[in-house]
C-alpha angles and dihedrals in degrees: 000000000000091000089058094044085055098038094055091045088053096051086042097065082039091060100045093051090049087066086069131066109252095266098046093047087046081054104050084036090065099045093053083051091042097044113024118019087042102053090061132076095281086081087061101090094036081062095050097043084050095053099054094041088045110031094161100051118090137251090260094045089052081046092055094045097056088042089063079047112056088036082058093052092047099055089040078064098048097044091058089077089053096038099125086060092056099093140140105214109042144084088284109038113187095168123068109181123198134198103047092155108064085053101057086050085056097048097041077065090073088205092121112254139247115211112197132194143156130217095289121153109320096344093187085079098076093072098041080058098044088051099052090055101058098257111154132193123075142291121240115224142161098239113223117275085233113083103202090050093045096054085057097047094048090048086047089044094047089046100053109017131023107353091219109055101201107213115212122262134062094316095045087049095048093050089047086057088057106049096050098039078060084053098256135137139274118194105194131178105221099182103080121102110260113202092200091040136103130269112251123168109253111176085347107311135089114259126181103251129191108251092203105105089048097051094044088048093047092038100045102027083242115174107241109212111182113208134193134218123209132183109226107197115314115333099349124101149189117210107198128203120215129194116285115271104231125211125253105241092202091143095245104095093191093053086046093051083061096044091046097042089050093048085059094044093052085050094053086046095049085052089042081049098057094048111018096167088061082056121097099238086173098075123099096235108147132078119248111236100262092020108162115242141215133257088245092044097043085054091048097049094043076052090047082047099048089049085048093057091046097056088052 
């Protein structure tokens, strides 16, 4: 019963904002963000999150952050509905991608690719690019713990962006060692708290951290190519590739998982860093002090502080 509650809530907002063009559903989306979801208690941990990565901004900086915020949120919602006009090749782009470049260096490599990515902007928008230009291989995502929505958000996906969505856990890891060991490609979202993950420090503080990316890229000899999403004035986006991340070679994997793992995390905080208010400040991605670990993330941070005792 809950599902269909949700789910009918959730077709109805699609719906609504179906009743609008693109740019005019982005705008009231982000008012409804602005004005009215942001103004409840679901700010309350993106203030607190703001305060401890920023202690020297102001409470009306940190006002203003979570304001750009919720107004992101609240287009991302609303462009779901438009989501098959969103394109980057067309009569209508809404997409420019820069740093081509530095991907067809990567790819020239034939090593299979890891893009990887954070919640950043509409970050449904790497994989509608990925797919115009011809990249093949799969997304990873963490399907919705609704069925119903998710079945719609996986057609959508499948439609616009990657055509195989690679859900997480064993089967999804053992698809994502095929494809690349065929060279393909791999788009991957690494912002997200992972509750098996490694501590690596993120604005200061340790937060478990996947180390997939990292262990692909060290077992497979995968390029790692981190990529940025902007949005670019209502719904309109650049998607920016940087140079690839390559991986230590210090002879201890589990030290290089860390060291890698940690590279990636310092690229998706300097990106955090240069728009905070396209960055998802709602999520809970840092570790409590004392906070128990996990088997997978204990190993990892004896690993981290067996590294730590080398360099010095």
């Amino acid at each position: 019963m809950r599902y269909s509650i949700e789910t009918a809530g959730f077709f109805a907002v699609i719906g609504f904002f179906r009743l609008f063009d693109l740019d005019r559903a982005s705008a009231i989306g982000g008012w409804v963000g602005r004005r009215l979801v942001g103004r409840t208690f679901l700010s309350h941990r993106a203030r607190r999150n703001l305060r401890l990565s920023y202690p020297d901004k102001s409470d009306a900086e940190i006002g203003a952050i979570i304001s750009e915020m919720w107004d992101n949120l609240g287009r991302v919602m609303a462009e779901y509905a438009h989501f098959d006009e969103i394109c980057w090749r067309g009569p209508n782009p809404r997409i420019s991608v820069g740093g081509l470049d530095l991907f067809e260096a990567a790819r020239a490599r034939k090593q299979g690719m890891i893009l990887v990515s954070a919640h950043f902007a509409n970050w449904e928008i790497m994989p509608v690019a990925a797919r115009e230009y011809g990249v093949t291989g799969g997304m990873v995502v963490r399907h919705a713990n609704n069925p119903y929505v998710n079945r719609w958000l996986d057609r959508l996906r499948s439609r616009k962006g990657m055509p195989e969505q690679i859900s997480k856990g064993a089967q999804g890891t053992r698809r994502v060692y095929t494809l690349l060991r065929k060279g393909e490609t791999i788009l991957m979202l690494a912002d997200q708290r992972a509750s098996e993950g490694i501590r690596v420090p993120f604005f200061g503080r340790d937060a478990f951290t996947t180390p997939a990316p990292a262990a692909l890229a060290l077992k497979l000899g995968a390029v790692i190519v981190p990529v940025a999403n902007r949005r670019a004035g209502g719904a309109h986006f650049h998607m920016q590739v940087y140079p690839p991340i390559e991986p230590p070679n210090s002879g201890d994997y589990d030290q290089d998982v860390v060291l890698l793992t940690a590279a990636i995390t310092r690229f998706i905080e300097d990106r955090v860093r240069e728009c905070p208010g396209q960055w998802l400040w709602i999520h809970k991605r840092w570790v409590k002090e004392h906070a128990p670990l996990r088997k997978r993330a204990l190993a990892q941070g004896l690993a981290a502080a067996k590294g730590r005792a080398i360099s010095e």
